[in-house]
Residue, then its C-alpha position, 0 to 999 in steps of 0.5 A: x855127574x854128582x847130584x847133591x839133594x838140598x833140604x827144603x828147610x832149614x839150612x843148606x849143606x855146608x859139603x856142597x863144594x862151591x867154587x870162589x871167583x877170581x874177582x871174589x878173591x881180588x874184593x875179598x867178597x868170600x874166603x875158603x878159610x874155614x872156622x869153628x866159628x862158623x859152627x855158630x851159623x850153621x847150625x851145628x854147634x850143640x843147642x846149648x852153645x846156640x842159645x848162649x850165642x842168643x842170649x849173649x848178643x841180646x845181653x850186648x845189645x842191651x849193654x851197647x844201648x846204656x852207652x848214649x848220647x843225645x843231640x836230638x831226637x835219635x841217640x848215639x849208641x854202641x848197639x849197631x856193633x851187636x846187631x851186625x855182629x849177631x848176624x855176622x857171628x850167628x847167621x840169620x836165623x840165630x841174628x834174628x832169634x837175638x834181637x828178638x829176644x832183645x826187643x821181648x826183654x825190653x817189654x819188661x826191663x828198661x834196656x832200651x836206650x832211652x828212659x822208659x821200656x815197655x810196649x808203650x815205648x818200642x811201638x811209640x817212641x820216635x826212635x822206634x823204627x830203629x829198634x824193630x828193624x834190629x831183627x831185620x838187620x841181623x837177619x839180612x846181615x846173616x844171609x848175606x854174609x853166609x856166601x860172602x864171608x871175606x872181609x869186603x863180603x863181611x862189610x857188604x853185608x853190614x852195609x846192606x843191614x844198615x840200609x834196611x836198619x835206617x830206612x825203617x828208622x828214618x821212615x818211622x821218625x818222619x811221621x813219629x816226629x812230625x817232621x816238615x819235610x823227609x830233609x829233615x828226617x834222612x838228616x836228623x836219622x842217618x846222614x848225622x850217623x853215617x860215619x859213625x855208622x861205617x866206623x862201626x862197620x868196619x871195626x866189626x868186619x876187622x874183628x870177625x875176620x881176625x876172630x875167625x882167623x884166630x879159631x880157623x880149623x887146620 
């Protein structure tokens, strides 16, 4: 019998052989494919790459929340799409790492997706509860995602993020905007967007799976 020794911390082994069950196969819940992609997630791409992925998704979060619309008190913005995308791409860790290197850079440069920044705003604005649960998101996303990696994994995993992700935000309105009943705040702060939000789930889990596929390793 092989024994196989896991770190206490840290990542797991990715020589650990793992065996895909047919109903994973049939929901596409995992995929033996394997990626350079997948580098990002474990760790093993070189530091430099790491924190470029880091930067790089918190620099796109921030261009998705320049992108808003205001029907009420919560906008419509493009952000979601690099929070589940971090945590798709990067893993948990590094998802988490990037939206919490955006939430720091909003402390001091107006890039959240309303008109004012700081620590004034992040821990006071009624949308706040959305912004500090994007690590949250991220890094659930990633963890899931790290055993179901096919394209209803993908999906799954998102789906899960964006219950942690609406349920801090819905939470944080009710109180922040003085609401009258809890109706009004799940209407107002998730089941507008919930549509939206599965577009968005959907797009991303295509796009990661077509990337994926495109730098798979022979």
């Amino acid at each position: 019998m092989e024994c196989y020794s896991l770190p206490i911390f840290g990542s797991f082994r990715s020589d650990i052989p793992t065996q895909t069950g047919p109903m994973d196969s049939i929901l596409g819940l995992r995929t033996t494919r394997v990626s350079t992609l997948d580098d990002l997630r474990s760790g093993s791409a070189s530091a430099g790459i790491q924190v470029a992925g880091i930067v790089g998704f918190a620099l796109l979060t921030a261009l998705g929340a320049q992108f808003r619309l205001y029907l009420w008190e919560v906008p419509f913005t493009l952000q979601t799409f690099a929070v589940y995308g971090s945590g798709l791409y990067l893993g948990w860790r590094n998802g988490l790492l990037a939206q919490g290197l955006y939430l720091i850079l909003g402390l001091f440069l107006p890039v959240y997706a309303g008109d004012s920044f700081g620590p004034a705003y992040l821990f006071g604005a009624v949308s706040a509860g959305y912004l500090l649960a994007y690590p949250l998101s991220a890094a659930l996303v990633g963890f899931i995602s790290k055993r179901f990696n096919g394209l209803t994994g993908s999906v799954v995993s998102m789906i899960a993020g964006s219950l942690v992700l609406f349920t801090l935000g819905v939470t944080w309105l009710h109180y922040a905007a003085d609401h009258v009943t809890w109706f009004e705040s799940i209407d107002k702060g998730w089941l507008r967007f919930a549509p939206v939000d599965l577009a968005k789930i959907l797009a991303v889990a295509l796009l990661y799976q077509g990337s994926r596929s495109l730098f798979g390793k022979k």
